[in-house]
C-alpha positions in Angstrom: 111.4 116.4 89.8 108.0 116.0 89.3 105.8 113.2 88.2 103.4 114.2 85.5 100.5 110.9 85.4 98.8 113.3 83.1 101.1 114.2 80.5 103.6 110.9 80.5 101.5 108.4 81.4 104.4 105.7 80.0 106.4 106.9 82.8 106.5 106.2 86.4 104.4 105.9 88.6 101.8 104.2 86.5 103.9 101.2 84.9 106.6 101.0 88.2 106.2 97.6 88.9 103.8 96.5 86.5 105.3 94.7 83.1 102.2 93.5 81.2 98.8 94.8 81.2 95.6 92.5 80.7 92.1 94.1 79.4 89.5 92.0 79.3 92.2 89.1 79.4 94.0 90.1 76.6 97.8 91.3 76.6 97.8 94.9 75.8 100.3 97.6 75.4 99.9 100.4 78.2 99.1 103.0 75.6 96.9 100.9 74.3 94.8 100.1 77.6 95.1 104.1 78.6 93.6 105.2 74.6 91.0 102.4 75.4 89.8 103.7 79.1 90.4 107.3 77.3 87.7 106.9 74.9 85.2 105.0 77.7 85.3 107.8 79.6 84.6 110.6 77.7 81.2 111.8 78.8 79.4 110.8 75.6 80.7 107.0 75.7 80.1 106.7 79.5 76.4 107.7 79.0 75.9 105.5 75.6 76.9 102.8 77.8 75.4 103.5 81.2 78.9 103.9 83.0 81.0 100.8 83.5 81.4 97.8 85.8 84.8 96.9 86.3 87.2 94.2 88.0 90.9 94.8 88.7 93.2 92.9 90.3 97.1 92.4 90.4 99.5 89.4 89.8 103.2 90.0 91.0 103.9 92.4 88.2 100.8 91.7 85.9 98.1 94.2 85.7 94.8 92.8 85.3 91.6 94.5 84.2 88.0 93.5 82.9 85.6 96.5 82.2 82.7 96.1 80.2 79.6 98.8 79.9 76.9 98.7 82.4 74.2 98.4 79.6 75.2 96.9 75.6 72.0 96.3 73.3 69.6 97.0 75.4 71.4 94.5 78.4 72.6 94.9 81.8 76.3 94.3 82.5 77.3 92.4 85.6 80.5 92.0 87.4 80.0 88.1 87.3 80.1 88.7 83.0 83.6 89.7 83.5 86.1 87.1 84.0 89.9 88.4 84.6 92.8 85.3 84.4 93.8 85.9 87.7 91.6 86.9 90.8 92.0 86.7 94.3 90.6 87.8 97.3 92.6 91.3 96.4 91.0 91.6 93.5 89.1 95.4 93.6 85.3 95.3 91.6 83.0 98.5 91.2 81.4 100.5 88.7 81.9 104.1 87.2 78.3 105.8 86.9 77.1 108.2 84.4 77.6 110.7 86.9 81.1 110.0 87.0 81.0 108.7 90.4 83.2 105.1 91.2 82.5 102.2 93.5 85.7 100.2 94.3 85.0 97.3 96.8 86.2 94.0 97.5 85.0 90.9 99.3 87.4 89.8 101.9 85.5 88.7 105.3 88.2 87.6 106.7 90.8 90.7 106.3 93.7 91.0 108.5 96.2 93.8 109.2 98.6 91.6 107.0 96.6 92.2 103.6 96.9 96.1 103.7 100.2 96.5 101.8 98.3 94.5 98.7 95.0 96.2 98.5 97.0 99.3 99.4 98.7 98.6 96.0 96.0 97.9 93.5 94.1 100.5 94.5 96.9 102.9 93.9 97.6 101.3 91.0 94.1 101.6 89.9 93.9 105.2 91.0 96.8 105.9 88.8 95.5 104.2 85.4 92.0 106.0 86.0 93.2 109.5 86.4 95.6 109.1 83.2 92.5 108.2 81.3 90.7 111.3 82.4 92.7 114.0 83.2 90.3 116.3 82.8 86.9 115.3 84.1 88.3 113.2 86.8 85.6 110.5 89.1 84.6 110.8 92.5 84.5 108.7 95.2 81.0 107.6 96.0 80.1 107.3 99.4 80.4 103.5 99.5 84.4 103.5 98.8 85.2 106.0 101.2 82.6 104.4 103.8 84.5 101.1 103.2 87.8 102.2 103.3 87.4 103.7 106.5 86.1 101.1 108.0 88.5 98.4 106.7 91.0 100.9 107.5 93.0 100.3 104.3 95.2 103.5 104.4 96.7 105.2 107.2 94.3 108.2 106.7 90.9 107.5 105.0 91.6 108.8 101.3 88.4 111.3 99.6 89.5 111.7 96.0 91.1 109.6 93.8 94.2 111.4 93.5 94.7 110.5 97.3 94.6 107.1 96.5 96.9 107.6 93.8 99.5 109.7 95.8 100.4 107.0 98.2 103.5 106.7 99.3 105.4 104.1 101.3 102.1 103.0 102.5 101.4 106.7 103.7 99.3 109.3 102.0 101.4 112.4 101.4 100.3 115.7 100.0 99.4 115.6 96.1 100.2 119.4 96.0 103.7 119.2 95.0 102.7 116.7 91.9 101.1 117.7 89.0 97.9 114.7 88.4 
């Protein structure tokens, strides 16, 4: 059977695990987070706003997610303006550009080959919720995620495209052919 993130976002794999969702520290319904981050990123919103800075992180089986617009009224966004209720050193922070490109980075000097499995999963959960919002026009990966990722060595195989971060699978990236993103 194949998963559809596209067309049935309610389904799995988007929700598996995760029972509550927090925007901007609020308790949201999926739907309503994935009509939210729908409407950002349609090409007209993302430029009003200068693209988006973002933090996401997870707790247990909480979703948490603070995205606010690079530039509101004139003023510059930054990632310390947004304040999630739960962040850790897994917590994932970047920015989506105009150009559609994302930035996902953490700060974690001390990594160790222990931490994987959790950074593994909110960047896949991540993945997930941003290629439901934009089916269409999906992001890139700028050079800085992929440079990091590689070098960190958070996946087995050093992911290009979002939808490789989204396709992971037991810890392993498989092939995204057989799934319809």
């Amino acid at each position: 059977m194949q998963e559809n993130l596209r067309t049935s976002p309610q389904n799995e794999p988007i929700t598996e695990e995760i029972n509550r969702w927090l925007f901007n520290r609020k308790a949201l319904p999926f739907e309503v987070v994935l009509g939210t981050l729908t409407s950002a990123l349609e090409p007209r919103t993302l430029t009003t706003n200068g693209g988006y800075l973002f933090k996401a992180g997870l707790d247990s089986s909480v979703f948490h997610l603070g995205f606010i617009p690079t530039l509101s009224v004139g003023e510059r966004g930054y990632h310390y303006d947004i304040h999630l209720k739960h962040e850790d050193v897994f917590t994932l922070i970047g920015n989506i550009s105009t150009q559609r490109e994302l930035s996902i980075i953490f700060k974690n000097a001390t990594m160790q080959e222990s931490d994987l499995p959790a950074y593994r999963r909110v960047y896949q959960k991540l993945a997930q919720l941003l290629l439901a919002a934009s089916p269409n026009l999906p992001l890139t990966l700028d050079w800085i995620t992929t440079h990091l990722l590689q070098q960190k060595q958070i996946f087995p195989k050093v992911p290009q495209t979002l939808e490789e971060i989204a396709c992971l699978t037991d810890s392993k990236l498989v092939s995204c052919t057989n799934r319809t993103l």
